[in-house]
N, CA, C and O atoms as a printed pandas DataFrame, in Angstrom:
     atom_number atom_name residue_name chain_id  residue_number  x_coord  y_coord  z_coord
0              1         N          UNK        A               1  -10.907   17.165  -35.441
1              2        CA          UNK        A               1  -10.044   16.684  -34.391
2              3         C          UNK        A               1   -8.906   17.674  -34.131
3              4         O          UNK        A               1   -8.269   17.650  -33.077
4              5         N          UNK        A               2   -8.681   18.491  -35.058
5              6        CA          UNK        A               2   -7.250   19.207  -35.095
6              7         C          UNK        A               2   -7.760   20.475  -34.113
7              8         O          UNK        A               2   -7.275   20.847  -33.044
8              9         N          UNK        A               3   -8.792   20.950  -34.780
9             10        CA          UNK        A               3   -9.561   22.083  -33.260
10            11         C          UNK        A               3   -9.578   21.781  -32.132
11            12         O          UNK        A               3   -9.526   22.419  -31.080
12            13         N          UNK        A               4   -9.660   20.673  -32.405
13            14        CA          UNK        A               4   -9.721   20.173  -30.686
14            15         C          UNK        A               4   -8.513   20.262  -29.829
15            16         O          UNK        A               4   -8.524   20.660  -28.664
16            17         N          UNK        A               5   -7.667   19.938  -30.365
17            18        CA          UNK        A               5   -6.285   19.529  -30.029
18            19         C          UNK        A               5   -5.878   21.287  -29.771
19            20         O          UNK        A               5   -5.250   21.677  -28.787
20            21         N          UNK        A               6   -6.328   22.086  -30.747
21            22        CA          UNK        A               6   -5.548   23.413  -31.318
22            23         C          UNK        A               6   -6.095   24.282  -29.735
23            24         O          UNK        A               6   -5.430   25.127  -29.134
24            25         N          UNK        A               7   -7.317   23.822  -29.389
25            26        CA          UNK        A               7   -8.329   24.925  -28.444
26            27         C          UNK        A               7   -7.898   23.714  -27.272
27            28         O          UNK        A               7   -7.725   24.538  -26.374
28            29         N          UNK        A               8   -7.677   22.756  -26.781
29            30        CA          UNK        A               8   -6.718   22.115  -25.707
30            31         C          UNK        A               8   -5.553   23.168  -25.506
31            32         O          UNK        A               8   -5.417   23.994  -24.604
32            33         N          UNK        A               9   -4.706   22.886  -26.667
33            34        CA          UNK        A               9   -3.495   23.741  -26.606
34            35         C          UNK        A               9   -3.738   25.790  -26.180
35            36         O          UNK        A               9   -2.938   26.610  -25.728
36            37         N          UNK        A              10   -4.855   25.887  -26.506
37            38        CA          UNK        A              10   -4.494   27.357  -26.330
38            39         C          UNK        A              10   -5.104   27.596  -24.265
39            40         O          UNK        A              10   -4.717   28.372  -23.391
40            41         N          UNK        A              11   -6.498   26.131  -24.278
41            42        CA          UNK        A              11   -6.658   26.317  -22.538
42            43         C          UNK        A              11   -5.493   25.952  -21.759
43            44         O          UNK        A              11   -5.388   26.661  -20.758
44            45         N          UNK        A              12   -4.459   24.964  -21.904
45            46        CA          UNK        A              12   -3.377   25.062  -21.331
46            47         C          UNK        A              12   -2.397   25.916  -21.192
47            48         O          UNK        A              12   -1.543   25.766  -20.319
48            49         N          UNK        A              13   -2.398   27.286  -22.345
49            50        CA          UNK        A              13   -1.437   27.895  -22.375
50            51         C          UNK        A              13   -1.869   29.000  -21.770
51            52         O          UNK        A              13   -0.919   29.742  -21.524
52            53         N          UNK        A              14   -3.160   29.539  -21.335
53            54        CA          UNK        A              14   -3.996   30.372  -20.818
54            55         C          UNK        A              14   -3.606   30.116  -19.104
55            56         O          UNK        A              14   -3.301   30.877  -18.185
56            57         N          UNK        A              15   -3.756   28.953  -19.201
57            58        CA          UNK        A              15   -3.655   28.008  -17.429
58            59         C          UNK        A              15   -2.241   28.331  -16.963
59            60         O          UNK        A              15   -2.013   28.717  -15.817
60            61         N          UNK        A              16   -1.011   28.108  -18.175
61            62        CA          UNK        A              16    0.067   28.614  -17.418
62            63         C          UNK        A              16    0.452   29.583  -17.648
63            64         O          UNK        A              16    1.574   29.848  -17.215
64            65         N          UNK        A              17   -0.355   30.704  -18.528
65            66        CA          UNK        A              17    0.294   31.904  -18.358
66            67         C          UNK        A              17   -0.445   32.754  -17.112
67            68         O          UNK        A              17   -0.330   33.935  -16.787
68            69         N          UNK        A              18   -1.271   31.636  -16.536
69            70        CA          UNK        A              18   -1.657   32.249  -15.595
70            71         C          UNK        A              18   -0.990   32.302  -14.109
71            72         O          UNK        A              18   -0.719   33.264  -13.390
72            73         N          UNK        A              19   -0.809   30.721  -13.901
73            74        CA          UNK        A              19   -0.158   30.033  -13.256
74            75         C          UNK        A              19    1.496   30.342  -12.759
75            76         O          UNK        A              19    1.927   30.419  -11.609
76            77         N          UNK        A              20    2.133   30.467  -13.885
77            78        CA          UNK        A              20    3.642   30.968  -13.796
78            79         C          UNK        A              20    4.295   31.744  -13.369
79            80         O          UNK        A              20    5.294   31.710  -12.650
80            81         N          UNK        A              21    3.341   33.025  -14.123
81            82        CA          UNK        A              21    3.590   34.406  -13.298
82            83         C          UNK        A              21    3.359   34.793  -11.551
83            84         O          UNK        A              21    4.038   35.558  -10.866
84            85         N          UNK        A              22    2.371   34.115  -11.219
85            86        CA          UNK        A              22    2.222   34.490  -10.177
86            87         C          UNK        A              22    2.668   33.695   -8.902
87            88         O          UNK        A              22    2.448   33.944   -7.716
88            89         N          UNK        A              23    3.317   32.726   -9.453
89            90        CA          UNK        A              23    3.977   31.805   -8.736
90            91         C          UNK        A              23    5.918   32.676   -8.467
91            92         O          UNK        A              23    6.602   33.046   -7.513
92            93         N          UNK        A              24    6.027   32.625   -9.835
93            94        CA          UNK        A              24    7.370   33.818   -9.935
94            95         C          UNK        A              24    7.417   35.321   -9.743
95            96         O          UNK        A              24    8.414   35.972  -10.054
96            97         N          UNK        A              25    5.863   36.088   -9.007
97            98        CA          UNK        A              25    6.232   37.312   -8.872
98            99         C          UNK        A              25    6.112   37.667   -7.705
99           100         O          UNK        A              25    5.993   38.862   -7.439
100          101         N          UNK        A              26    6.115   36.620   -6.656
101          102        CA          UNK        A              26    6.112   36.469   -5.218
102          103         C          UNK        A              26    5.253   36.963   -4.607
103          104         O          UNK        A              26    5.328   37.777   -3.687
104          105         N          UNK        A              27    4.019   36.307   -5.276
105          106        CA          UNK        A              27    2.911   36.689   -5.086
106          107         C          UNK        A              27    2.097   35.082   -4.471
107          108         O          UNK        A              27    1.732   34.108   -5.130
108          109         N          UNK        A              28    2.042   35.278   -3.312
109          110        CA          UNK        A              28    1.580   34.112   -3.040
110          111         C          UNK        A              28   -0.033   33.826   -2.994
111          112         O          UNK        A              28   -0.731   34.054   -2.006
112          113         N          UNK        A              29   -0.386   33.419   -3.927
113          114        CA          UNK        A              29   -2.127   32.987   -3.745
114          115         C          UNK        A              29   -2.152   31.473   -3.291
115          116         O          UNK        A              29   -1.421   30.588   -3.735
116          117         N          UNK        A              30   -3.061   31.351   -2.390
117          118        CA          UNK        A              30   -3.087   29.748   -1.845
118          119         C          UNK        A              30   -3.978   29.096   -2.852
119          120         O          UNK        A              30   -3.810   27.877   -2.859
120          121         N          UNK        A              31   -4.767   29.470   -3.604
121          122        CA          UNK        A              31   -5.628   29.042   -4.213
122          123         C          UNK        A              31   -5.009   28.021   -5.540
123          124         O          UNK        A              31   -5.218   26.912   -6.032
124          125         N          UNK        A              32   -3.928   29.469   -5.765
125          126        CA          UNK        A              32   -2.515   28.668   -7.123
126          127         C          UNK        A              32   -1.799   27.598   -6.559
127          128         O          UNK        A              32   -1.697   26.647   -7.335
128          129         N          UNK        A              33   -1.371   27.473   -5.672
129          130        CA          UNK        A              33   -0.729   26.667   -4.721
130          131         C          UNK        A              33   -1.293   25.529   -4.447
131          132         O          UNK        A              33   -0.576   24.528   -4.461
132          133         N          UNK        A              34   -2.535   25.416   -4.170
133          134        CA          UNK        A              34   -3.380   24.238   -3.972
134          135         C          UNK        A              34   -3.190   23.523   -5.147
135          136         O          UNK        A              34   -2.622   22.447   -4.960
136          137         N          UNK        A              35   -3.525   23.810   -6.462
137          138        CA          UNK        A              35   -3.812   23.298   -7.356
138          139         C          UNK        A              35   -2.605   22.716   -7.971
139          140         O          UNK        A              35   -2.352   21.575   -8.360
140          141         N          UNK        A              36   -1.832   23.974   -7.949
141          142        CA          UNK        A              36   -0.594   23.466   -8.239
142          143         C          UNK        A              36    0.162   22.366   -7.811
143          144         O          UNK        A              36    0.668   21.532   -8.562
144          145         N          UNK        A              37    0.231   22.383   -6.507
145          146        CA          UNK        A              37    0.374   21.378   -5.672
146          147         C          UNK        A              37   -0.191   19.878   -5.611
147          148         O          UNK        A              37    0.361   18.851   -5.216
148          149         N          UNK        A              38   -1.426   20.084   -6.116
149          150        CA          UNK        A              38   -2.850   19.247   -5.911
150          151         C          UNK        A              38   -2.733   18.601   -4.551
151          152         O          UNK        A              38   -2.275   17.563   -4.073
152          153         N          UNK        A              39   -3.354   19.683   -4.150
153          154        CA          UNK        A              39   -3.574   19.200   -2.681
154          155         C          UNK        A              39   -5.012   18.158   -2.692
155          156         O          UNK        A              39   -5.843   18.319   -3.586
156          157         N          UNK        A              40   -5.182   17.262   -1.792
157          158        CA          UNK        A              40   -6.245   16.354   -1.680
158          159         C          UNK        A              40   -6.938   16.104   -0.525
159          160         O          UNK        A              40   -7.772   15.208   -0.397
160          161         N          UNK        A              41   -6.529   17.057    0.500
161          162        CA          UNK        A              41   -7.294   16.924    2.014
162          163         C          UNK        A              41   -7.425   18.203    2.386
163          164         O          UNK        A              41   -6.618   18.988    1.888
164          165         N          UNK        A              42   -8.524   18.778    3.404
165          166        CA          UNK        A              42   -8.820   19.684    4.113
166          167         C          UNK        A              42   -7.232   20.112    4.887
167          168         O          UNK        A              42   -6.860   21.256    5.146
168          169         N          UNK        A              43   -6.448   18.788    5.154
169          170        CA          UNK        A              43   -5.525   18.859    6.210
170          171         C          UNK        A              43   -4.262   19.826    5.101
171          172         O          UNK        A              43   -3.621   20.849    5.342
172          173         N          UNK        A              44   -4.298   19.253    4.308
173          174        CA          UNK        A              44   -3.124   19.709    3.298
174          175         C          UNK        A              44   -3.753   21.213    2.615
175          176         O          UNK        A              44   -2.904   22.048    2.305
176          177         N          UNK        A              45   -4.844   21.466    2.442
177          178        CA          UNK        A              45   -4.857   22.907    2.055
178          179         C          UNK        A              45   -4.445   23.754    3.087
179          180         O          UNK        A              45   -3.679   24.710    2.966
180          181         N          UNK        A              46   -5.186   23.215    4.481
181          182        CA          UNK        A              46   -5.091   23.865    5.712
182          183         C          UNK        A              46   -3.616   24.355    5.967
183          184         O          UNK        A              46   -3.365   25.416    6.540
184          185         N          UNK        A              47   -2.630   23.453    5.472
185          186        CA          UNK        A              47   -1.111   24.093    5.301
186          187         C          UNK        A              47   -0.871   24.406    4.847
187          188         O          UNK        A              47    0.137   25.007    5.218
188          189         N          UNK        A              48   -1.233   24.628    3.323
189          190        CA          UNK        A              48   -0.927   25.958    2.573
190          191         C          UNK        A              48   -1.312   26.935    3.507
191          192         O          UNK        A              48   -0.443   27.627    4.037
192          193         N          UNK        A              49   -3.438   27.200    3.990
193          194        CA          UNK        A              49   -3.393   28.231    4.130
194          195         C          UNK        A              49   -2.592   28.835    5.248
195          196         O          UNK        A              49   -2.323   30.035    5.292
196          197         N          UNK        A              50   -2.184   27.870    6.240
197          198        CA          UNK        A              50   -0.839   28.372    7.555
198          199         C          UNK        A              50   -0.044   28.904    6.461
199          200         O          UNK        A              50   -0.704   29.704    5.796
200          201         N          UNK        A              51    0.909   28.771    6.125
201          202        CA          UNK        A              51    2.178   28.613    5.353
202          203         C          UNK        A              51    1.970   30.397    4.601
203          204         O          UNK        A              51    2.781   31.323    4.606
204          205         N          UNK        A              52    0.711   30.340    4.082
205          206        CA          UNK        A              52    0.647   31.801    3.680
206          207         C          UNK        A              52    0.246   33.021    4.554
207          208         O          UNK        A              52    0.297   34.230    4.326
208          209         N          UNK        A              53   -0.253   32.162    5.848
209          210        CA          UNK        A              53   -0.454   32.974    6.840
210          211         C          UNK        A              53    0.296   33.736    7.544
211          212         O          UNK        A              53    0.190   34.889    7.963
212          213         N          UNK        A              54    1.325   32.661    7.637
213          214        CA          UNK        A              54    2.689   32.803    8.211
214          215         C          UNK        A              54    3.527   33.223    7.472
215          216         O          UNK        A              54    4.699   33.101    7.830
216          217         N          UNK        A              55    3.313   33.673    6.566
217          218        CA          UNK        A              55    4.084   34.692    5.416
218          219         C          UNK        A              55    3.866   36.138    5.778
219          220         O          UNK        A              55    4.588   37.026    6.232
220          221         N          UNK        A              56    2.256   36.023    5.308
221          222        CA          UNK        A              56    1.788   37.840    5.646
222          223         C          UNK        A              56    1.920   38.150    6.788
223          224         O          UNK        A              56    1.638   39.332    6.989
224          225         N          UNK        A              57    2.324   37.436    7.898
225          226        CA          UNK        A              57    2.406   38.122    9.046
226          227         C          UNK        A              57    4.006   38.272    9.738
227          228         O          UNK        A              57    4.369   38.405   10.907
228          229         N          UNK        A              58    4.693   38.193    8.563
229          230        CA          UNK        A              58    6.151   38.865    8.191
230          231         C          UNK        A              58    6.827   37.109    9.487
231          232         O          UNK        A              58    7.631   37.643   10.252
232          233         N          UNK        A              59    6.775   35.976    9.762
233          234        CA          UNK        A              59    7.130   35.202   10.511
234          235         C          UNK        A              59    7.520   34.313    9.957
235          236         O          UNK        A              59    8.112   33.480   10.645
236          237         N          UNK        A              60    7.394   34.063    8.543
237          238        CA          UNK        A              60    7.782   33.092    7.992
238          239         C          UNK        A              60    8.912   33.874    6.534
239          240         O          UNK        A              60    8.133   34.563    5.874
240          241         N          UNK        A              61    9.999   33.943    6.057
241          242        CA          UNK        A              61   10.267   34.614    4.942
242          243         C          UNK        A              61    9.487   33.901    3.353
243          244         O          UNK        A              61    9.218   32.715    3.159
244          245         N          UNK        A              62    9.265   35.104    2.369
245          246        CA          UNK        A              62    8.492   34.493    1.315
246          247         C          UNK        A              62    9.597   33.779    0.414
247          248         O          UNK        A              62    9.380   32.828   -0.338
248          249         N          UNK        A              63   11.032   34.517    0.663
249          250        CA          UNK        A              63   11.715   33.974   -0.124
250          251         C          UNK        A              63   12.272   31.946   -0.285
251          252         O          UNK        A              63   12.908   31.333   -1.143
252          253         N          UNK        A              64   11.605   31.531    1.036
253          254        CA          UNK        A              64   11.734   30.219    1.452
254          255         C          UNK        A              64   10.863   29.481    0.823
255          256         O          UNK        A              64   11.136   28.537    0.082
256          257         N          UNK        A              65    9.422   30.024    1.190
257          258        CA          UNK        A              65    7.913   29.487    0.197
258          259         C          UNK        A              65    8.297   29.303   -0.726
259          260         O          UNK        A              65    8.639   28.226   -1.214
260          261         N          UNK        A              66    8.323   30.459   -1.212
261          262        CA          UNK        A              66    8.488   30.479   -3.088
262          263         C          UNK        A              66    9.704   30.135   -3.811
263          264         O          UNK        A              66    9.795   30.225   -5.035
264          265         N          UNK        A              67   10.641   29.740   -3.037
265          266        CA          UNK        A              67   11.527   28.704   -3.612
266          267         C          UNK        A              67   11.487   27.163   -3.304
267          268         O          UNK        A              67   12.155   26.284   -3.849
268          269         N          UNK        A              68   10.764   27.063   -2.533
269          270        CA          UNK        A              68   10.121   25.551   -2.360
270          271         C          UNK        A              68    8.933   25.475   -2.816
271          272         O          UNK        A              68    8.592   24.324   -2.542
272          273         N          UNK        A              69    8.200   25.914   -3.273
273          274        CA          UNK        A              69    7.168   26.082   -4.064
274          275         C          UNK        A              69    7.761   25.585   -5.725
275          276         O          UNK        A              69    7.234   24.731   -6.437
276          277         N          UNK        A              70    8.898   26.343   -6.021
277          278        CA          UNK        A              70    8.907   26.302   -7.178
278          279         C          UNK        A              70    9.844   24.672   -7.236
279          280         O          UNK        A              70    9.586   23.762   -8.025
280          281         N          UNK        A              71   10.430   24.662   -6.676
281          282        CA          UNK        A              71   11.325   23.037   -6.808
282          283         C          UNK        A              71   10.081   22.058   -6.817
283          284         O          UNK        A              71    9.895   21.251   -7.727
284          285         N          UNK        A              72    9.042   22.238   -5.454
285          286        CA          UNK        A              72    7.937   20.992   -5.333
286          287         C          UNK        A              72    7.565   20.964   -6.639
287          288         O          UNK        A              72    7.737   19.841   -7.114
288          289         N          UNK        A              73    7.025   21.931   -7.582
289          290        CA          UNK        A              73    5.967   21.592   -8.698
290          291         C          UNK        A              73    6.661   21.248   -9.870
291          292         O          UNK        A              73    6.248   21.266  -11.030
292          293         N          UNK        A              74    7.727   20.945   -9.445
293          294        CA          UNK        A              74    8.943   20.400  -10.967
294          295         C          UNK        A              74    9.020   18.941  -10.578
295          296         O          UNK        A              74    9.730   18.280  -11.335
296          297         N          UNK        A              75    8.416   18.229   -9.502
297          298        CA          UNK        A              75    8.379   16.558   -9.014
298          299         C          UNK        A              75    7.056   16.413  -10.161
299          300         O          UNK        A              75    6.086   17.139  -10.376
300          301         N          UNK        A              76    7.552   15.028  -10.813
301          302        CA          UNK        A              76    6.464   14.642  -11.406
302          303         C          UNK        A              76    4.986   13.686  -10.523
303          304         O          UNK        A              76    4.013   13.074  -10.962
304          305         N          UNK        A              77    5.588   14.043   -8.884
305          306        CA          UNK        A              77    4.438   12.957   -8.121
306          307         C          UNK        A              77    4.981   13.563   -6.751
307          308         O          UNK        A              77    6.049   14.044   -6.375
308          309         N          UNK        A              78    3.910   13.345   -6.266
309          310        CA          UNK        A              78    3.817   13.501   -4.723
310          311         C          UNK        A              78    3.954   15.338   -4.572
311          312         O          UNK        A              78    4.095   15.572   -3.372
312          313         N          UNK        A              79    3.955   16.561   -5.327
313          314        CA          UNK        A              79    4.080   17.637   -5.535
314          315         C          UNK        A              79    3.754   18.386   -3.741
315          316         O          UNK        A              79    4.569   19.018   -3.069
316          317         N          UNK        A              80    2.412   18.053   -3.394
317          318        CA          UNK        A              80    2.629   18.741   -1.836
318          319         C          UNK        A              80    3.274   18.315   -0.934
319          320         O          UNK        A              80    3.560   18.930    0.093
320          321         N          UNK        A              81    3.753   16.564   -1.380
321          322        CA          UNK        A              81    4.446   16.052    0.444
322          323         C          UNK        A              81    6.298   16.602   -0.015
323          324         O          UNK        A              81    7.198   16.632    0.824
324          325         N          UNK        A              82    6.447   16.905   -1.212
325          326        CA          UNK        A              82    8.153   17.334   -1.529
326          327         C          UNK        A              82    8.010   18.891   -0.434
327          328         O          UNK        A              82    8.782   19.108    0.500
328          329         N          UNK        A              83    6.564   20.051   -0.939
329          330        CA          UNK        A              83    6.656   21.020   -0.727
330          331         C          UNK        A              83    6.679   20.818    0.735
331          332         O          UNK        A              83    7.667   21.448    1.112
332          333         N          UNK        A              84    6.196   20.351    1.607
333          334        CA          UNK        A              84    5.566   20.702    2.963
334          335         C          UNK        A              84    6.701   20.147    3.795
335          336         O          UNK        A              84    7.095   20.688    4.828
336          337         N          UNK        A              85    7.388   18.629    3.101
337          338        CA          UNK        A              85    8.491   18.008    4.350
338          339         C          UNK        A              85    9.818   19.076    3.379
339          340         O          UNK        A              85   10.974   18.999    3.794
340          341         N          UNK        A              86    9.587   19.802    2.405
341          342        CA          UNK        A              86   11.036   20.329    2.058
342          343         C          UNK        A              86   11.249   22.083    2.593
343          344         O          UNK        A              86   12.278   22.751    2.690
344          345         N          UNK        A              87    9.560   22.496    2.913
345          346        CA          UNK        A              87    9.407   23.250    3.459
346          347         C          UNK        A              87    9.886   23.638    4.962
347          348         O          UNK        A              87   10.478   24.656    5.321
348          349         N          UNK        A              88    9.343   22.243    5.930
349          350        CA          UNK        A              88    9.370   22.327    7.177
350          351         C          UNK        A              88   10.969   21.788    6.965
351          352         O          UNK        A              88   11.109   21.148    8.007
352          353         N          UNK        A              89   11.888   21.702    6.444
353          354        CA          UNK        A              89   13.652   20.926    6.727
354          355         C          UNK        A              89   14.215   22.549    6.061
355          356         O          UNK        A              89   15.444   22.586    6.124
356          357         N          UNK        A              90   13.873   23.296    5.717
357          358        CA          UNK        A              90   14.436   24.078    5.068
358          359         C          UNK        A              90   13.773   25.170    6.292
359          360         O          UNK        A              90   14.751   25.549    6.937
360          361         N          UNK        A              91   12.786   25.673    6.732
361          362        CA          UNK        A              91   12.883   26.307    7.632
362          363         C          UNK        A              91   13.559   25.953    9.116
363          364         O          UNK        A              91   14.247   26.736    9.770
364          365         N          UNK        A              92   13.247   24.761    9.447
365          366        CA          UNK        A              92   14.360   24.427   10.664
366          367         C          UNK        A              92   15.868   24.823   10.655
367          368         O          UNK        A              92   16.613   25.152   11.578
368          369         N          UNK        A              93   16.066   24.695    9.408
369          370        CA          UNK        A              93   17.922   24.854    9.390
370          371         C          UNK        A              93   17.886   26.514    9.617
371          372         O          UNK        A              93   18.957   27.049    9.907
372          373         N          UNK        A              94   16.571   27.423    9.481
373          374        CA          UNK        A              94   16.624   28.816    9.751
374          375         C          UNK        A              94   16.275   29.268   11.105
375          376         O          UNK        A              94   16.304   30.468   11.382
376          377         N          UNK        A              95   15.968   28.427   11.909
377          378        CA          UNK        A              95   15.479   28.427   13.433
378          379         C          UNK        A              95   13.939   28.283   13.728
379          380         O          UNK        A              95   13.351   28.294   14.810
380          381         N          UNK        A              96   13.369   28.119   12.200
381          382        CA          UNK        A              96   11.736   28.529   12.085
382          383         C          UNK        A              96   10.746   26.825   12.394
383          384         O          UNK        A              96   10.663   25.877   11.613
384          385         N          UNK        A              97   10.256   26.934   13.497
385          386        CA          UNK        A              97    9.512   25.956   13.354
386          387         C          UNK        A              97    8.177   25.742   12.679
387          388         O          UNK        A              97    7.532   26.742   12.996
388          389         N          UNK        A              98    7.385   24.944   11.886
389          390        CA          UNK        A              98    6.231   25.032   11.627
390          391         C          UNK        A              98    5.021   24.053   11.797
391          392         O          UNK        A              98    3.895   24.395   11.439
């Protein structure tokens, strides 16, 4: 039982040393984001993948994402509707609609 627990503990720590970094090196993968997020509809990935779209094409700043990125995934519930309505109130106050 203790292996079990021991090899749990080392796939979780694999997951966020995966996870962490690339969330903090402003590196935006939608794929991390989804999950992270746990997105649950076509409709809600579909805004990540805008959201990163609208990054690489210099129209959206990354520094906004990825600080609402990082606040959403510290909610213990509801992780994409914090990111997306804290996303879209935090770009309005910048003139940015989405």
């Amino acid at each position: 039982m203790i292996r079990v627990y021991a090899r749990l503990l080392i796939v979780l720590a694999l997951v966020a040393a995966v996870l962490v970094p690339t969330a903090e090196a402003g590196v935006l993968d939608p794929n991390v984001m989804k999950i992270v997020l746990h997105t649950a509809t076509p409709q809600e990935q579909g805004f990540i993948d805008y959201v990163v779209a609208r990054v690489d094409k210099g129209t959206l700043p990354l520094d906004l994402v990825q600080s609402t990125f990082l606040w959403a995934r510290k909610k213990p519930r509801k992780k994409f509707f914090y990111f997306k309505q804290g996303l879209i109130l935090r770009a309005a106050d910048r003139g940015i609609k989405l």
